[in-house]
C-alpha positions in Angstrom: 84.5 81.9 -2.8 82.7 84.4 -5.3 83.4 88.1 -4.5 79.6 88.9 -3.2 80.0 86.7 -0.7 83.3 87.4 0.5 81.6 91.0 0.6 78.9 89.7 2.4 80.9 87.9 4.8 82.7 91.4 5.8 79.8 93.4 6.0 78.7 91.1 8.3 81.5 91.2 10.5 81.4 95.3 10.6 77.5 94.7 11.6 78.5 92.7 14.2 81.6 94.5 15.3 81.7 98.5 13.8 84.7 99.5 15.1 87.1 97.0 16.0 90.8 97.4 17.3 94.0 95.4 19.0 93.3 93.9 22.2 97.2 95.1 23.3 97.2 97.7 25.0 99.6 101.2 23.7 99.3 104.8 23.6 102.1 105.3 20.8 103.5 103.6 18.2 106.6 102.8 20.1 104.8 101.3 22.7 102.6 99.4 20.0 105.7 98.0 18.8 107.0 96.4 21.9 103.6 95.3 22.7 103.4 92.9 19.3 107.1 92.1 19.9 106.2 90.8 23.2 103.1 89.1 22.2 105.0 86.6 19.8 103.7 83.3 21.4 101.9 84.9 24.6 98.2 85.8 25.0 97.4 89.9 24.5 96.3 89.6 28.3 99.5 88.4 29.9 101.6 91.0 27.8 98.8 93.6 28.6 99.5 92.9 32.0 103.1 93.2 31.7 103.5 96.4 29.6 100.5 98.1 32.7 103.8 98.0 34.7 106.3 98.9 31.9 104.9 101.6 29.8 104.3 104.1 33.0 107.8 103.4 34.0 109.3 103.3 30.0 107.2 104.4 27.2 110.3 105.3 25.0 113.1 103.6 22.9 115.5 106.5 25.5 113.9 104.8 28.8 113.5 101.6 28.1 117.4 101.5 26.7 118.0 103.6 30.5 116.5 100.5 32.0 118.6 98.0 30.8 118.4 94.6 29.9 118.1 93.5 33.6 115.4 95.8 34.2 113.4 95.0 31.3 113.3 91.9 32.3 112.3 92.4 35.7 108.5 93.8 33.7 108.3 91.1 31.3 109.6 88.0 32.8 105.7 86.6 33.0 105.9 86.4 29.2 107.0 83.6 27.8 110.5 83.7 26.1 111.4 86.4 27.9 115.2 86.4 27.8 115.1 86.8 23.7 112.6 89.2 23.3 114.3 91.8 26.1 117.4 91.1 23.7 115.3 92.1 20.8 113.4 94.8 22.1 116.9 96.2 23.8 118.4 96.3 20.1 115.6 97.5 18.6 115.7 100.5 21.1 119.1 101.2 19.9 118.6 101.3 16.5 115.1 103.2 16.4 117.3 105.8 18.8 120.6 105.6 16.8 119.1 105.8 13.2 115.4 107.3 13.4 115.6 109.4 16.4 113.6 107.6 18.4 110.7 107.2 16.0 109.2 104.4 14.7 109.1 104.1 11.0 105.9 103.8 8.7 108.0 101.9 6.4 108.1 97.9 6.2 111.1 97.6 5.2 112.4 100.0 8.1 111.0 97.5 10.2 111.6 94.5 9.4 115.3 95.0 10.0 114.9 95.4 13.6 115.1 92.8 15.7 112.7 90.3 16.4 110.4 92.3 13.5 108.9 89.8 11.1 106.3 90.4 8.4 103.5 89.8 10.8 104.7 92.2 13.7 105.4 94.9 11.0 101.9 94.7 9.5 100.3 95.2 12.7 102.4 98.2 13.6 101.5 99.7 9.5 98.1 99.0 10.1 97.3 99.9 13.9 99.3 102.6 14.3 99.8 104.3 10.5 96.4 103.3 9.2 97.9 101.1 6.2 95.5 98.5 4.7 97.5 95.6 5.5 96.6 92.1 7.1 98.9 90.3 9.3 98.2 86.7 8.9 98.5 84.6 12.8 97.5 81.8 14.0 93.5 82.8 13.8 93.5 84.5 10.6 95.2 81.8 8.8 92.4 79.3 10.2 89.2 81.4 9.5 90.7 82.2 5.9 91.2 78.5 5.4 88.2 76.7 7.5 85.6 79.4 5.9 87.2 79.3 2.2 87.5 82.9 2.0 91.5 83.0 1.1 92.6 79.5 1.3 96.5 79.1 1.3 99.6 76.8 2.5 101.2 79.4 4.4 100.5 82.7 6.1 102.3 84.5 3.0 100.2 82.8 0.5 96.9 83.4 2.9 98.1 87.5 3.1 98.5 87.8 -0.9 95.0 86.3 -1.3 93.0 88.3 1.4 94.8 91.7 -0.3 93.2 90.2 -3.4 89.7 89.3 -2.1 88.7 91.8 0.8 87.2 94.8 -0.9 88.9 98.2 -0.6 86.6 99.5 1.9 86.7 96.9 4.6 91.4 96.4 4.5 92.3 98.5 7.0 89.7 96.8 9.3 89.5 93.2 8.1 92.6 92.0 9.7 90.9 93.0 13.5 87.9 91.5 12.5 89.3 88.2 11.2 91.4 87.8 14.3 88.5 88.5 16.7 86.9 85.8 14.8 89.2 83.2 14.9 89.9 84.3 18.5 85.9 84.2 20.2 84.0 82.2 17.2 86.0 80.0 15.1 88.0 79.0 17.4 91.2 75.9 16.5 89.8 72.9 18.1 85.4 73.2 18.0 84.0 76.4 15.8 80.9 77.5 17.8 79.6 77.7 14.2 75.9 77.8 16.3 76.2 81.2 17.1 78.4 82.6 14.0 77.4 85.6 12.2 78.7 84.3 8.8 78.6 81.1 9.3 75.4 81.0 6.6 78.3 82.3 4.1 81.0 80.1 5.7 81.9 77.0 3.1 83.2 74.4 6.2 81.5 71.4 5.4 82.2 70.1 8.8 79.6 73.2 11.2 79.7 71.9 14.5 75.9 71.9 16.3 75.1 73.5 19.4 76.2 71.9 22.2 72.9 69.7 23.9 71.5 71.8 27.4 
């Protein structure tokens, strides 16, 4: 894809959607943090409606390492995998406590030693919470940079690396949200609703799928 209309294709998207953010729900970036730990295979909405209940009761690494491991799970036992994420998010209250004083780093590789914190979780926590132009490549970003031809790639690494390359300066810190939201409402995995999609005249799938017949 030529670089006007991958600029095209974004300018479109902040058209469409000026100001877009997380669909997790947080009011720090500690509770930002647990809220992408917990979302690791689970919908935004069921960990939403989890972390309603926790973050009144525990919105700290101090609380929530009060509350134990039992209590945790009490909260989050609707989400799935439950057990090893209060495991995760128990140890990495310790250690935000124990070596950063109960602050969440800015620094990637700060967090991608805690537990359960993979490249994706920590680029969501640089971006949403510090402001960093970085894109964390899921399930929906991977598919829309694939299906529409804008950063085609084997893996979500290779996908990342490409869209840092592609996506002009100006739209980084918010092309990851848009791109998601995307993938998540439009160009969705198993039947694009290419009819109504507001790039889909820059979009390269061969394959648009018509409007479903009234």
């Amino acid at each position: 894809m030529n670089s006007a209309k991958c600029r095209a294709i974004f300018e479109t998207l902040r058209e469409v959607n000026p100001t877009p953010t997380t669909e997790l729900e947080y009011s720090s970036p500690f509770e930002l943090l647990i809220a992408v730990l917990l979302s690791a295979q689970a919908t935004d909405v069921g960990v939403n409606k989890a972390t309603r209940l926790l973050f009144p009761v525990a919105h700290s690494p101090q609380q929530i390492l009060a509350l134990g491991e039992a209590g945790l799970i009490d909260y989050i036992k609707t989400i799935g995998l439950y057990k090893t994420k209060a495991k995760h998010v128990m140890e990495t209250c310790r250690i935000l406590v124990e070596k950063y004083d109960g602050k969440v780093p800015p620094v990637r590789e700060a967090l991608e030693s805690l537990p359960g914190v993979g490249r994706k979780t920590a680029n969501v926590v640089l971006n949403v919470a510090f402001g960093q132009p970085t894109i964390a490549v899921d399930t929906h970003i991977f598919r829309v940079s694939n299906r529409t031809g804008l950063a085609p790639g084997k893996n979500p690494d290779a996908v990342e690396q490409k869209l840092l390359k592609v996506v002009p300066k100006e739209f980084l810190h918010d092309a990851h949200h848009w791109l998601i939201l995307h993938g998540r409402y439009v160009c969705k995995a198993r039947k694009p609703e290419c009819w109504h999609c507001a790039i889909e005249p820059l979009c390269e799938f061969k394959e648009k799928t018509p409007a479903p017949k009234q």
